[in-house]
C-alpha positions in Angstrom: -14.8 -21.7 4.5 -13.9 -18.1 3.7 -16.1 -15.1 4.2 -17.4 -12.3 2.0 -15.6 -9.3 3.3 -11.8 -8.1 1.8 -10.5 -6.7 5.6 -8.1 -4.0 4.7 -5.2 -3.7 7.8 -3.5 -0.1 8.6 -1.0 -1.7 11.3 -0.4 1.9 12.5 -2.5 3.4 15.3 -3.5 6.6 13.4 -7.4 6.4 12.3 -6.8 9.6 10.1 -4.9 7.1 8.1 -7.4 4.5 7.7 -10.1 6.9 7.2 -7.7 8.1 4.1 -7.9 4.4 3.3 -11.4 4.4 3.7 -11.9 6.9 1.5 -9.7 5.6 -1.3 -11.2 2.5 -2.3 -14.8 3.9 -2.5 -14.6 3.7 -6.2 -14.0 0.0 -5.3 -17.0 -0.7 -3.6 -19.3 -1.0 -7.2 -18.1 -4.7 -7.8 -19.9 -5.4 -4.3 -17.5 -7.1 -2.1 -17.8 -5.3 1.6 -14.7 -3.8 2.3 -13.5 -3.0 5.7 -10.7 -1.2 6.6 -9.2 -1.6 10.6 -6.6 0.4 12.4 -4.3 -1.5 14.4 -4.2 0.1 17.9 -1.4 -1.8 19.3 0.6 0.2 15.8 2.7 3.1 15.8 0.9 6.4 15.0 3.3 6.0 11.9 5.4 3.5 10.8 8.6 5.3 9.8 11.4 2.2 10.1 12.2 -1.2 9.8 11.8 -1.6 13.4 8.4 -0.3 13.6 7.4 -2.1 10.5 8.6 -5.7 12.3 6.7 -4.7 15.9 3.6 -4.5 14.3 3.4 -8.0 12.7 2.4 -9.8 16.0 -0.3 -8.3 16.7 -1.6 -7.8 12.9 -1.8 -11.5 12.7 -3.6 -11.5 16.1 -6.2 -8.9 14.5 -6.3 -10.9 11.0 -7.2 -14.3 13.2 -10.2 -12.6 14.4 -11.9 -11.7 11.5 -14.4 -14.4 11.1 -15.8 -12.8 7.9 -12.8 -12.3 5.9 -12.6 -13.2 2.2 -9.1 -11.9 2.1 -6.7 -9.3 3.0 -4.7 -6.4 2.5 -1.8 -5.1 4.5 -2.1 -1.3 4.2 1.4 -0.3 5.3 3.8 0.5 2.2 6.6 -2.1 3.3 4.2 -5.1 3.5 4.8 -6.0 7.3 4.2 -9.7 7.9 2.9 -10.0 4.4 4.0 -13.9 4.1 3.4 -14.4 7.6 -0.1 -13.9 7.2 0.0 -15.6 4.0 1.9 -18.5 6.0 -1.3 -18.3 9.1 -3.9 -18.4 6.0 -5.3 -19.8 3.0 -7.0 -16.3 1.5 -5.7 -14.1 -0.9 -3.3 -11.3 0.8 -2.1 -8.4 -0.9 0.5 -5.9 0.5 0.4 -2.6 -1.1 4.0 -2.1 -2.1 4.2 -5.3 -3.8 0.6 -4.5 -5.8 1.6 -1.2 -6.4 5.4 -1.7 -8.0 3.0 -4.5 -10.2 0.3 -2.4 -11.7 3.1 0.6 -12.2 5.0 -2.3 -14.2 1.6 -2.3 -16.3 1.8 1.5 -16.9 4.9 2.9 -17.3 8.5 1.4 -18.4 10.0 3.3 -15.5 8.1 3.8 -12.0 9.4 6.6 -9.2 8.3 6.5 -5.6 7.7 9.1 -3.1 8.9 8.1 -0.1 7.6 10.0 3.2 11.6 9.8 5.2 14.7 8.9 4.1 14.8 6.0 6.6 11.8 5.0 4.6 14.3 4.0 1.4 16.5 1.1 2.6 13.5 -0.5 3.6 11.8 -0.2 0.2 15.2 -0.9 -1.8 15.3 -4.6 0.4 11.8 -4.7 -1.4 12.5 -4.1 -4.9 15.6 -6.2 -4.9 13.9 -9.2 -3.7 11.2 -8.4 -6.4 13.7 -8.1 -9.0 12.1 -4.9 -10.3 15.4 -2.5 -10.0 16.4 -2.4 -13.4 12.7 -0.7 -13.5 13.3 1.5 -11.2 13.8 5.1 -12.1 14.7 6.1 -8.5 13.0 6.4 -5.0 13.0 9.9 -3.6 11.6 11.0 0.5 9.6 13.8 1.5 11.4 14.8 4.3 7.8 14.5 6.1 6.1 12.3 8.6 3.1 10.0 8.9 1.1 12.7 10.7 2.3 15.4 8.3 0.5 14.0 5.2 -2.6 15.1 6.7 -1.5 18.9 6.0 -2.3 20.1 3.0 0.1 22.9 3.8 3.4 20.8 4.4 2.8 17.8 1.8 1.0 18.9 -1.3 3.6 21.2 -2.6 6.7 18.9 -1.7 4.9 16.0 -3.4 4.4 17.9 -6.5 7.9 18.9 -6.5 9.2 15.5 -5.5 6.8 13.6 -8.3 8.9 16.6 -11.1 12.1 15.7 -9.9 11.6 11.7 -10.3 10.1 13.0 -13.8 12.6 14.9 -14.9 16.0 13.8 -12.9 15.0 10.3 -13.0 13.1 9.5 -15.9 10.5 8.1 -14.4 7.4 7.5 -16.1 4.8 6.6 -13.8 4.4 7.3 -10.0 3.9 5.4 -6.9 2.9 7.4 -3.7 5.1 5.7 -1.0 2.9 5.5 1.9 -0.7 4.4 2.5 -1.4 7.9 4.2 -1.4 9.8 0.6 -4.5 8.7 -1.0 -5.9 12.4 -1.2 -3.7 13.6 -2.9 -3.4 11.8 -6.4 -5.5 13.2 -8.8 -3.6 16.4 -8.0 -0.1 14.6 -8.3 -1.5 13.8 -11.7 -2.7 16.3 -12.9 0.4 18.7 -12.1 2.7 16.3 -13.1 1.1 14.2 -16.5 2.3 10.8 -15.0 -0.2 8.8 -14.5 -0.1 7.8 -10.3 -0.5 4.5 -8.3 -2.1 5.0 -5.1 -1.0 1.4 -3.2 -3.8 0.7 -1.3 -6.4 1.1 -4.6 -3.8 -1.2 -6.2 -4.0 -3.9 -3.8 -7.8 -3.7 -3.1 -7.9 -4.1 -6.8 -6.2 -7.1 -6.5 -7.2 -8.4 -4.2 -11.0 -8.4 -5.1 -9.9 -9.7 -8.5 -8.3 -12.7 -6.5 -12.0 -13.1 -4.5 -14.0 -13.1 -7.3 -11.5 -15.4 -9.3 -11.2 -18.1 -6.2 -7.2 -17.4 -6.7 -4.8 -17.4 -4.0 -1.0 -18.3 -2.9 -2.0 -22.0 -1.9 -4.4 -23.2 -5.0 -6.4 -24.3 -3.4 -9.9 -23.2 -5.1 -12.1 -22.7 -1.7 -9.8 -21.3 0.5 -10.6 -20.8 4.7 
């Protein structure tokens, strides 16, 4: 039998991340499933590749075994490492964030733009979309030029994500926003704001989801009571 807690997975090593996660689905927390989100130590401090993307998975479903309490899962990396492995290993809902958040920016705009942290970051996410069939909604998919760790500076980030976020506005034609990388969560009221698109954060969008998929008994196998 499942458990009552959604587990939320950063499978990079850097807790500044997950506590940006952490922070981010507070206002997800009032529907009353416990929420808990885990770094994965044996992770990269950032996951900036393919390669670091596919060394994680391993371990992840290691980490995802162990959690006796789980309800369900998200995979907090935007990429989805090992998201139908773990979906292969178990019966409860699991959610990557990419794949939630290029869904609810389908429900909110015709076009959606991502902000990518590196350019290495874009084949990755283009492999993504095309096996989604989503590029015809596309507007375009534009890096930072910034690390993992540099999201955490006001300083370095803020300014180029605003700037990014106008060009996939006003180059592209994008309509709504996706921020590319689970370590932005701070900053999208202020994307928002400064650019009037409204903004997916992917971790929110897959914690939504997910929850939804809880409290609805749904899940990839059908099965009602899933464990």
């Amino acid at each position: 039998m499942s458990g009552d807690t959604l587990i939320v997975i950063n499978p990079n090593a850097s807790q500044t991340v997950t506590n940006g996660i952490k922070l981010a689905l507070d206002p997800l927390r009032k529907f009353g499933t416990p929420i808990r989100c885990l770094t994965l130590s044996e992770g990269p401090q950032g996951i900036e590749n393919q390669r670091q993307a596919d060394l994680t998975i391993a371990p992840m479903l290691r980490m995802a075994a162990r959690q006796k309490d789980a309800a369900g899962y998200v995979i907090a990396c935007f990429g989805d490492p090992g998201l139908h492995a773990l979906r292969d290993q178990t019966a409860l809902p699991v959610v990557g964030i990419q794949e939630a958040a290029v869904m609810t920016a389908l429900t909110l705009g015709q076009r959606f733009g991502v902000i990518a942290i590196l350019p290495a970051s874009i084949p990755r996410h283009m492999r993504a979309f095309g096996a989604m069939g989503v590029h015809d909604r596309l507007a375009g998919d534009r890096a930072l030029g910034l690390t993992v760790a540099d999201l955490a500076d006001p300083d370095k980030s803020l300014k180029a994500m605003i700037t990014t976020g106008k060009r996939l506005r006003d180059d592209d034609g994008a309509d709504v926003l996706i921020m590319g990388c689970a370590g932005m969560a701070h900053y999208r009221e202020t994307l928002a704001h400064e650019t009037g698109l409204p903004v997916v954060e992917p971790c929110q969008a897959a914690a939504a989801m997910a929850l939804t998929q809880i409290a609805l008994s749904l899940n990839h196998t059908g099965a009602a009571n899933a464990g």
